[in-house]
C-alpha positions in Angstrom: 1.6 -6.9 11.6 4.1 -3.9 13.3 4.6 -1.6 10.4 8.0 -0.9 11.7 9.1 -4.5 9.7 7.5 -2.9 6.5 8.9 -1.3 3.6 6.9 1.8 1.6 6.4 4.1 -1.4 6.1 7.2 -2.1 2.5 6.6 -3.1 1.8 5.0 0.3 1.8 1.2 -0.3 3.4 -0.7 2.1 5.2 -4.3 1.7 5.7 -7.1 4.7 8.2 -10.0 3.5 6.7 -13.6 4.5 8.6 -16.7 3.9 11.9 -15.1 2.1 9.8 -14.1 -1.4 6.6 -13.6 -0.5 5.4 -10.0 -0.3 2.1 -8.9 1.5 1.0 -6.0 -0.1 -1.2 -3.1 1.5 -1.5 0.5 2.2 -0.4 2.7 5.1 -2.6 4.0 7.8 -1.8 7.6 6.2 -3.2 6.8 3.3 -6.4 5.1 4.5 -6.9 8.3 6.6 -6.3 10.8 3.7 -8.8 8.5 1.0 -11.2 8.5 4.0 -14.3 5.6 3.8 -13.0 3.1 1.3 -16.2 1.9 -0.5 -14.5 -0.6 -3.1 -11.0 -2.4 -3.7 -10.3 -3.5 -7.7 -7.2 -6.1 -7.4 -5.6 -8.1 -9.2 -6.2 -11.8 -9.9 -4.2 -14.6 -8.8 -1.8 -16.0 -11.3 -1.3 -12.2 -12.7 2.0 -11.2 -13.1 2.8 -7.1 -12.0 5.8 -5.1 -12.3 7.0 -2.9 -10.0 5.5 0.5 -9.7 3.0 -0.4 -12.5 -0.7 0.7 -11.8 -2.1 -3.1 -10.2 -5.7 -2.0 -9.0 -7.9 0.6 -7.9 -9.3 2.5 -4.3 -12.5 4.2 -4.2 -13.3 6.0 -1.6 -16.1 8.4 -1.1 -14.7 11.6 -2.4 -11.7 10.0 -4.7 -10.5 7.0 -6.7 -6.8 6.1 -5.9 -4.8 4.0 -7.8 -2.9 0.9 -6.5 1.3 0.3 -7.4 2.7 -3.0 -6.6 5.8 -2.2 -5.0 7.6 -5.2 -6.2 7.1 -7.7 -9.3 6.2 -10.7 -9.6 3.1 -12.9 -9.7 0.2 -12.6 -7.5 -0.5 -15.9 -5.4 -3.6 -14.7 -3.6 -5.8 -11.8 -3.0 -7.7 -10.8 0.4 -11.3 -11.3 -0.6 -12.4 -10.3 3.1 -10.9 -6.8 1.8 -12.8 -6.7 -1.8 -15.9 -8.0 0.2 -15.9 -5.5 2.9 -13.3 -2.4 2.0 -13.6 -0.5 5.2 -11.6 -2.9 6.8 -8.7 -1.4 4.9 -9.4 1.9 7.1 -9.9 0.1 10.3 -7.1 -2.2 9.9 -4.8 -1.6 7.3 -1.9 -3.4 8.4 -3.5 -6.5 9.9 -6.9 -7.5 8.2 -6.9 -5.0 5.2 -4.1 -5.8 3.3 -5.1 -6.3 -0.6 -2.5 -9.2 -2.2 0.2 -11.6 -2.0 3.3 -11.7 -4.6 5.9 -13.9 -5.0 8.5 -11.7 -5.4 10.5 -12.1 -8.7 13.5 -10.2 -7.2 14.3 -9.7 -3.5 16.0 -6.6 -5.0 13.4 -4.8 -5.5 12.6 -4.5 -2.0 16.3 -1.8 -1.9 14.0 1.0 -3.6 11.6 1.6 -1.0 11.4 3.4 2.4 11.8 1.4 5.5 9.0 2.8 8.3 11.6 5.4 9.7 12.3 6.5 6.1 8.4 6.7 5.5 7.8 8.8 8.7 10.3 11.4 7.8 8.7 11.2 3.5 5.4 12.0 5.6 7.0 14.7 7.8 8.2 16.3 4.7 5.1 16.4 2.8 3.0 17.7 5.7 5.9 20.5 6.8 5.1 21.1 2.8 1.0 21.7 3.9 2.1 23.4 6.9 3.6 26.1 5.4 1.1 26.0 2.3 -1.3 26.9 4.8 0.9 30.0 6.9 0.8 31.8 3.6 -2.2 32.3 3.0 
């Protein structure tokens, strides 16, 4: 999937729209580089219902745990179990084989929050100008 037809958040998920109200849910290639080796995915199950921006699951990578947002609520309608199976597809391939859920969206709405990819870029440009500079003064 091109990211460029995603939408984002702040805390790097991203969202693909399928079918009108169905939202695939993942994270961005920024994020899978910055956790590093992903060694285990804790999702949600199907039939759950998750509000938007609400805590949904847990990344653990080698160094960190992360915790998951669903960008959008609604009710989970399936999980990738090729991702829980084997997490470091998620840093190979995060927008094609490594997304983590479907949701059928309770409110298209939703979606009018969150970054489209241009939007993300520049988020990402602002909080590595923010490192950049971080590291100049010291």
């Amino acid at each position: 999937m091109n990211p460029e037809e995603c939408k984002f958040t702040k805390e790097h998920e991203w969202v693909y729209i399928e079918d009108g109200d169905t939202a695939i849910i993942g994270i961005s290639d920024y994020a899978a580089g910055e956790l590093g080796d992903i060694v285990y995915i804790e999702l949600p199950n199907a039939g759950q219902k998750v509000t938007q921006m609400d805590p949904i699951g847990s990344i653990e990578a080698v160094k960190t745990v992360a915790d998951l947002y669903s960008p959008v609520s609604g009710e989970v309608i399936e999980v990738n179990e090729k991702a829980v199976a084997k997490p470091e597809i998620v840093n190979k391939s995060p927008y094609d084989d490594g997304w983590f859920i479907k949701i059928r969206m309770d409110d298209p709405g939703d979606l009018e929050v969150l970054f489209s990819y241009d939007e993300y870029r520049d988020f990402l440009g602002e909080e590595g100008a923010g490192k950049d500079e971080d590291a100049e003064d010291r």
